[in-house]
DODRENDO-540151 format. One record per residue (C-alpha): residue in one letter; chain; x, y, z. Coordinates in steps of 0.25 Angstrom, whole numbers. Example, Ala and Ser with C-alpha at 12.3 -4.5 7.8 and 13.67 -1.06 7.14 Angstrom:
REM residues 2
badren: a tormi: A u: 49 v: -18 w: 31 $
badren: s tormi: A u: 55 v: -4 w: 29 $
***
This chain:
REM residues 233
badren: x tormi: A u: 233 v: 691 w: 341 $
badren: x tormi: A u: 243 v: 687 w: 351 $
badren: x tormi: A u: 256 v: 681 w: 347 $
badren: x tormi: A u: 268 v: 677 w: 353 $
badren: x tormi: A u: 284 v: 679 w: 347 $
badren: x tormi: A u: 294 v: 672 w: 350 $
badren: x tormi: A u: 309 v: 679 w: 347 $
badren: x tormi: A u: 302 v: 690 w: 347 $
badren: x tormi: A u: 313 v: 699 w: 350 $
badren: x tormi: A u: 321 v: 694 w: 337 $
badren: x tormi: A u: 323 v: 702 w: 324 $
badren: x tormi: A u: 309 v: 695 w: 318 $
badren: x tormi: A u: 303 v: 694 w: 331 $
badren: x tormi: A u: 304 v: 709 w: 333 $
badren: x tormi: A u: 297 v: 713 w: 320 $
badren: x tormi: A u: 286 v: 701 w: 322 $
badren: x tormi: A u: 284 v: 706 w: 335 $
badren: x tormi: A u: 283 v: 723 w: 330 $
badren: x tormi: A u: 275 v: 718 w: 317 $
badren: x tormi: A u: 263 v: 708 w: 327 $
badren: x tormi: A u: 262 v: 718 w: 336 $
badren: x tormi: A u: 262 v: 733 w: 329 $
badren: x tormi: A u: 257 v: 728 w: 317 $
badren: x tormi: A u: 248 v: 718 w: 319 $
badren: x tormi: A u: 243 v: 722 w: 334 $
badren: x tormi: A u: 244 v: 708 w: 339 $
badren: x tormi: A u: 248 v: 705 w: 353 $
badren: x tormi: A u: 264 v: 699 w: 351 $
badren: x tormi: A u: 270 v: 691 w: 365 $
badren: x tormi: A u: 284 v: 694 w: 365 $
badren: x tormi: A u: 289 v: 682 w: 373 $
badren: x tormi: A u: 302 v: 685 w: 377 $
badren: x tormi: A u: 316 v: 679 w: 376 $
badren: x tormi: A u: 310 v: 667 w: 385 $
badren: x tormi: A u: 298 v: 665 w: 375 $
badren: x tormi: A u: 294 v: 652 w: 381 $
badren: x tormi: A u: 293 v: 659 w: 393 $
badren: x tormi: A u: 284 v: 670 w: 388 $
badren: x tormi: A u: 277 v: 659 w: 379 $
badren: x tormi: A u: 274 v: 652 w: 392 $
badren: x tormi: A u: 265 v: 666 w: 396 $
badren: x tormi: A u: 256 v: 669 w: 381 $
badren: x tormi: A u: 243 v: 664 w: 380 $
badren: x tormi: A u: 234 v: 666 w: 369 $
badren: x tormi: A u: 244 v: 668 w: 358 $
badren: x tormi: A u: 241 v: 665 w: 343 $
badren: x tormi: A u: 252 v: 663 w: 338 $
badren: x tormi: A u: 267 v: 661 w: 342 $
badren: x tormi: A u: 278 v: 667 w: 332 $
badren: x tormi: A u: 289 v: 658 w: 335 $
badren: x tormi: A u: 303 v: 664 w: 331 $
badren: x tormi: A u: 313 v: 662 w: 344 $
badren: x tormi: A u: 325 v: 654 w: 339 $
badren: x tormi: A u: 340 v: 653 w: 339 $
badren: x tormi: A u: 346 v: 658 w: 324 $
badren: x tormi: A u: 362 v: 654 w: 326 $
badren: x tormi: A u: 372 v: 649 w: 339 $
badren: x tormi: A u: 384 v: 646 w: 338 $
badren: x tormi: A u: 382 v: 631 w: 337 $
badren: x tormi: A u: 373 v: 629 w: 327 $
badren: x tormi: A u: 366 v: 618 w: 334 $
badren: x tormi: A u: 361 v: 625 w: 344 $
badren: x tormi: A u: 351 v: 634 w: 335 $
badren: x tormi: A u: 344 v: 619 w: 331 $
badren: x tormi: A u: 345 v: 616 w: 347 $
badren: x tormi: A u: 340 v: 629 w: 353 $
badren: x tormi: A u: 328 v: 632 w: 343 $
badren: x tormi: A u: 323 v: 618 w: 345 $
badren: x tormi: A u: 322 v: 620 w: 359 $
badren: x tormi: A u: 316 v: 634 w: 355 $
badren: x tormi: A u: 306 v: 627 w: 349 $
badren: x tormi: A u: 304 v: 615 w: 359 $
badren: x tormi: A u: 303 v: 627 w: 369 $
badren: x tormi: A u: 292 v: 633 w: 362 $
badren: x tormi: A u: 285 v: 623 w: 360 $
badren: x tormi: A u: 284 v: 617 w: 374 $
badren: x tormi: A u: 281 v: 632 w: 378 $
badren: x tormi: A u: 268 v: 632 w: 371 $
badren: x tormi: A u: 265 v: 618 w: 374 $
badren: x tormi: A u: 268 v: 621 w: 390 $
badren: x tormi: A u: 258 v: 634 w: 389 $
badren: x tormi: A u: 247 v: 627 w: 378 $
badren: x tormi: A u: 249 v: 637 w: 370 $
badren: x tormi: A u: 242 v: 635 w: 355 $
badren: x tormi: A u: 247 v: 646 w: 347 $
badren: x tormi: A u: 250 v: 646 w: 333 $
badren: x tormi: A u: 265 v: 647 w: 331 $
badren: x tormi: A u: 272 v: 656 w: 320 $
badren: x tormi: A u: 286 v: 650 w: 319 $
badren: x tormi: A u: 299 v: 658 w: 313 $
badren: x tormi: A u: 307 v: 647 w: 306 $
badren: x tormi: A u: 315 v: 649 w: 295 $
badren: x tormi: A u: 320 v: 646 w: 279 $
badren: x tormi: A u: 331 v: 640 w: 288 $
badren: x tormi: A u: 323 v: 627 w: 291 $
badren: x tormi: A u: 327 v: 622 w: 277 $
badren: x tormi: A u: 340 v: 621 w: 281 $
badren: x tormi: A u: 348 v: 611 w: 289 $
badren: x tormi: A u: 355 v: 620 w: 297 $
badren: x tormi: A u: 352 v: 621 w: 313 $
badren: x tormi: A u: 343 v: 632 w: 314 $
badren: x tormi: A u: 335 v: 627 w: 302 $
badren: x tormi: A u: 334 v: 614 w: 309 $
badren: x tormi: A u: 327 v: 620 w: 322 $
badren: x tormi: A u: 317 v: 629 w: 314 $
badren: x tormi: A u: 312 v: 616 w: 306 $
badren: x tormi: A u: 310 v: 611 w: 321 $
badren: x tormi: A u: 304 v: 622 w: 326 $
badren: x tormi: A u: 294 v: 621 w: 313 $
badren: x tormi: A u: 290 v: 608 w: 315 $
badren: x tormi: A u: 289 v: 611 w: 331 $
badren: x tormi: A u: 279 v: 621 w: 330 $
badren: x tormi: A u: 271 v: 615 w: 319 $
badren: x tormi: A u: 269 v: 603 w: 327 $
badren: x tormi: A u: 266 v: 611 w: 340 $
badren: x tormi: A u: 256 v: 620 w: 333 $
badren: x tormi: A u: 250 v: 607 w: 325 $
badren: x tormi: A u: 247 v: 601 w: 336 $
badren: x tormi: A u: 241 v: 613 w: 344 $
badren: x tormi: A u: 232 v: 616 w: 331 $
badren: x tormi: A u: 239 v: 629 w: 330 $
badren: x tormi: A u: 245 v: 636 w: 316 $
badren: x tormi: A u: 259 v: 633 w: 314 $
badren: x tormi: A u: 267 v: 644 w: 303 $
badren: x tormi: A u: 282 v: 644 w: 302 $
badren: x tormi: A u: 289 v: 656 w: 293 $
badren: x tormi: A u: 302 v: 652 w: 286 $
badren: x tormi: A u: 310 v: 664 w: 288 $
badren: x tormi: A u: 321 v: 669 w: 279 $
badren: x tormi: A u: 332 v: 678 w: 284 $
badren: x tormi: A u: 322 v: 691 w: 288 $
badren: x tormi: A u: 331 v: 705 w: 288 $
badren: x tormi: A u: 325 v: 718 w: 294 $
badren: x tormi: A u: 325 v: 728 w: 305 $
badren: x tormi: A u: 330 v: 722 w: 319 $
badren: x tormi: A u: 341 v: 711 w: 314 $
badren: x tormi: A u: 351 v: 711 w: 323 $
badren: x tormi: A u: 363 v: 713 w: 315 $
badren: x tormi: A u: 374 v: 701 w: 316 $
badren: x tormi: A u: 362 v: 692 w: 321 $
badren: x tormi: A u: 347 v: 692 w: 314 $
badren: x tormi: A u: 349 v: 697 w: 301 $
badren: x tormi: A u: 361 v: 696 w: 291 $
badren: x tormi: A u: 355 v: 708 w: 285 $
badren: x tormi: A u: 354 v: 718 w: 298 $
badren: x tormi: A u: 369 v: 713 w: 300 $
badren: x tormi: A u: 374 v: 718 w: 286 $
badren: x tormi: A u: 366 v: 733 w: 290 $
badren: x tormi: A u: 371 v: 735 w: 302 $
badren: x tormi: A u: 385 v: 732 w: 297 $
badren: x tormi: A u: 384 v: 742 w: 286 $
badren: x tormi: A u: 379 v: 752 w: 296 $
badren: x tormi: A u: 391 v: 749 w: 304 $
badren: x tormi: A u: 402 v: 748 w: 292 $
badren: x tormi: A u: 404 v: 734 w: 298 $
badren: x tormi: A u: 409 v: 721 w: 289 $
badren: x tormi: A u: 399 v: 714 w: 281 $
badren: x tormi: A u: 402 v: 699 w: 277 $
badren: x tormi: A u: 391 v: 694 w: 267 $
badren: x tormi: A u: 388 v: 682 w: 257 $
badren: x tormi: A u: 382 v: 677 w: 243 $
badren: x tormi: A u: 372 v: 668 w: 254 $
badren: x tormi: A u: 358 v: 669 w: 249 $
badren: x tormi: A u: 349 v: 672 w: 262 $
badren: x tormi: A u: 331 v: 671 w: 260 $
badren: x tormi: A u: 329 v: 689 w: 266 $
badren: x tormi: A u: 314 v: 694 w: 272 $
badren: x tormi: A u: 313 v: 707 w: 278 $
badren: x tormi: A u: 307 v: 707 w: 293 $
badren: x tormi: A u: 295 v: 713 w: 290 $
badren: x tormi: A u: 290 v: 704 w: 278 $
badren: x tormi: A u: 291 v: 694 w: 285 $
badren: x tormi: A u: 285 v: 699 w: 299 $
badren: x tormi: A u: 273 v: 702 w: 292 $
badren: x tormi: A u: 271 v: 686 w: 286 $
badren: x tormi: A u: 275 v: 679 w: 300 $
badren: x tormi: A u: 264 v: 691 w: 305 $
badren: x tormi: A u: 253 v: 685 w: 295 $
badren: x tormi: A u: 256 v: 670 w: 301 $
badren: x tormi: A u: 253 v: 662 w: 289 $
badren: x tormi: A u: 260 v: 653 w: 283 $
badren: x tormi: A u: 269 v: 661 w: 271 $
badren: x tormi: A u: 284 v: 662 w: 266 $
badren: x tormi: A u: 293 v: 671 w: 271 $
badren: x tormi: A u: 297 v: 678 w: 257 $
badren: x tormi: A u: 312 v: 680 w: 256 $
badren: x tormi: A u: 322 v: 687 w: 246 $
badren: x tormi: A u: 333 v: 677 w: 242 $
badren: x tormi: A u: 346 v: 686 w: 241 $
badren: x tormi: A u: 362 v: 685 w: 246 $
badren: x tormi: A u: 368 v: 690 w: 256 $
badren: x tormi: A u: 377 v: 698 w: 248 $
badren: x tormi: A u: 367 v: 704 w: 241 $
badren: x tormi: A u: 359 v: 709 w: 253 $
badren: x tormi: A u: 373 v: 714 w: 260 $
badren: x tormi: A u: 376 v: 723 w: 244 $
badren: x tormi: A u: 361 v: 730 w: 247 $
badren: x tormi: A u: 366 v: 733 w: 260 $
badren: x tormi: A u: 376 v: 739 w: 257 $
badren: x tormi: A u: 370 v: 747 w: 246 $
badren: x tormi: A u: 361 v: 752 w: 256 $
badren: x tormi: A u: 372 v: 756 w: 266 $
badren: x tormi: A u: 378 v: 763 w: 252 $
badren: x tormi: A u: 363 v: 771 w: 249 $
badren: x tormi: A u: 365 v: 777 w: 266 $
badren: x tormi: A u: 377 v: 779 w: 266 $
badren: x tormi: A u: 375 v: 787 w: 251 $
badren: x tormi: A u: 362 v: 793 w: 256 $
badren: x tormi: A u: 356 v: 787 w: 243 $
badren: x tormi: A u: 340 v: 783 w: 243 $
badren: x tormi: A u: 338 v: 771 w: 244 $
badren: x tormi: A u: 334 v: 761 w: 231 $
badren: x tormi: A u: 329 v: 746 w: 235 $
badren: x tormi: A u: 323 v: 739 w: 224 $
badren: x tormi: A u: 316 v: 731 w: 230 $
badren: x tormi: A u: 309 v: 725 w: 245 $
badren: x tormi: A u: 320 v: 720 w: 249 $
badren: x tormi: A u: 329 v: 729 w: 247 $
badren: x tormi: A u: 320 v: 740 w: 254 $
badren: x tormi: A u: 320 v: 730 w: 266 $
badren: x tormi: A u: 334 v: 727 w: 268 $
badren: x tormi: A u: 336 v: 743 w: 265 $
badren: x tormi: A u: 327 v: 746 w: 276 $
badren: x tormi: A u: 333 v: 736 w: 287 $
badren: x tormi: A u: 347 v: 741 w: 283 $
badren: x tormi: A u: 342 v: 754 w: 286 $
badren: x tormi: A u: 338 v: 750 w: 301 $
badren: x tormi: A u: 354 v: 748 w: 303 $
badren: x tormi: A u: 360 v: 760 w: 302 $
badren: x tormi: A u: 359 v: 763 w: 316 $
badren: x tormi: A u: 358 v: 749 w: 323 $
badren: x tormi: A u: 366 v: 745 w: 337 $
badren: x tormi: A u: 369 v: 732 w: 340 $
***
C-alpha cells in the first residue's frame, strides 16, 4: 500500500510515519514542508493521512484563517492533479468547541468529506485527545513532555486543576494505521494530577527506587518521562 502523510515531520507524524513503514512494510511518501508541491508529483496513493495544520499564533484568528487555506490548498492540489485517494483526516475533540482552531478542524471535516464524496473515495476523520509520548517537543506539542524535561532540568513547573482527555502515541498510531472508523480512547484526568505522577517518578530516580505503576497509563507516562532525562532543546 502506498500512502501519502502530510506533517509528517510533527510529533504524530513521526511515529505514523515509523509505524507504516517498519511495522507494516507499506510504502509512506514523505511530502515535505511544501506538501502541495510534493502532493503535486504522487500517483497511485491509497490513501492520504492528512494531519498539516497550524495549533496556535499569536492572533487567534489566524489559526481559523491559515488552516482553511491549508485545507482549500489541499484540496485544489488533488483536484489540479486528479488525484482519487482515500483521505484519512487528523482533526480533533476540539471541533466541539467554538474556539478558532476548532472552527477550522470542523471545516476541514466537512471539506474533505465533500471532496472524497464526490470522488467516490472513503472519507475517516479521527477526533484526537491530547496524545503524550516520545518526541513531544517540550514548551510546544505536549504539556506533558514540557513538565519532564523541566524535572530533568530543576526548571519551574506552573500547573492547574484543568481536566485534559490523555492517549499515548502508540495507542493511537495503531487505530489511525487500521483506517477504520473507531474512537480514540482517552483517560479523563487533571493536570495537577499528571504533574504529582511526575513528580513522584522524578522521586523513584533520583531514590533509585524500582518503579510501581498501577496501571496503563501510569506505565505510559513513566516510560515518556524516562525519554527526558537526557533531551536537548
Amino acid at each position: 500500500m502506498r500512502i501519502a502523510i502530510t506533517g509528517e515531520k510533527g510529533f504524530l507524524g513521526i511515529h505514523l510515519t515509523n509505524y507504516l513503514r517498519h511495522i507494516l512494510k507499506y510504502e509512506v511518501i514523505e511530502l515535505g514542508r511544501d506538501f502541495t508541491g510534493g502532493l503535486s508529483t504522487v500517483d497511485n496513493i491509497q490513501w492520504l493521512i492528512h494531519g498539516a495544520c497550524v495549533h496556535r499564533h499569536e492572533d487567534p484568528e489566524m489559526v481559523l484563517r491559515l488552516n482553511n487555506e491549508i485545507t482549500h490548498k489541499t484540496i485544489d492540489c488533488l483536484k489540479k492533479n486528479n488525484i482519487n485517494c482515500n483521505i484519512a483526516l487528523l482533526s480533533s475533540i476540539q471541533e466541539e468547541t467554538n474556539t478558532f482552531y476548532g472552527e477550522s478542524k470542523r471545516e476541514a471535516k466537512n471539506q474533505f468529506k465533500n471532496f472524497c464524496l464526490e470522488r467516490n473515495t472513503t472519507f475517516i476523520s479521527y477526533r484526537l485527545p491530547n496524545i503524550f509520548g516520545q518526541y513531544a517537543k517540550p514548551n510546544r506539542t505536549s504539556f506533558i513532555a514540557t513538565f519532564s524535561y523541566n524535572l530533568f532540568n530543576n526548571f519551574p513547573i506552573e500547573y492547574n486543576s484543568n481536566l485534559v482527555k490523555l492517549a499515548f502515541v502508540n495507542d493511537v498510531v495503531e487505530i489511525i494505521c487500521k483506517f477504520e472508523e473507531q474512537e480514540i480512547n482517552a483517560v479523563t484526568i487533571t493536570v495537577e494530577e499528571i504533574y504529582l505522577l511526575l513528580l513522584k517518578y522524578n522521586d523513584w530516580l533520583r531514590d533509585a527506587i524500582f518503579p510501581n505503576c498501577k496501571n496503563k497509563l501510569e506505565f505510559d507516562l513513566y516510560q515518556t518521562f524516562l525519554s527526558y532525562k537526557n533531551y536537548k532543546i
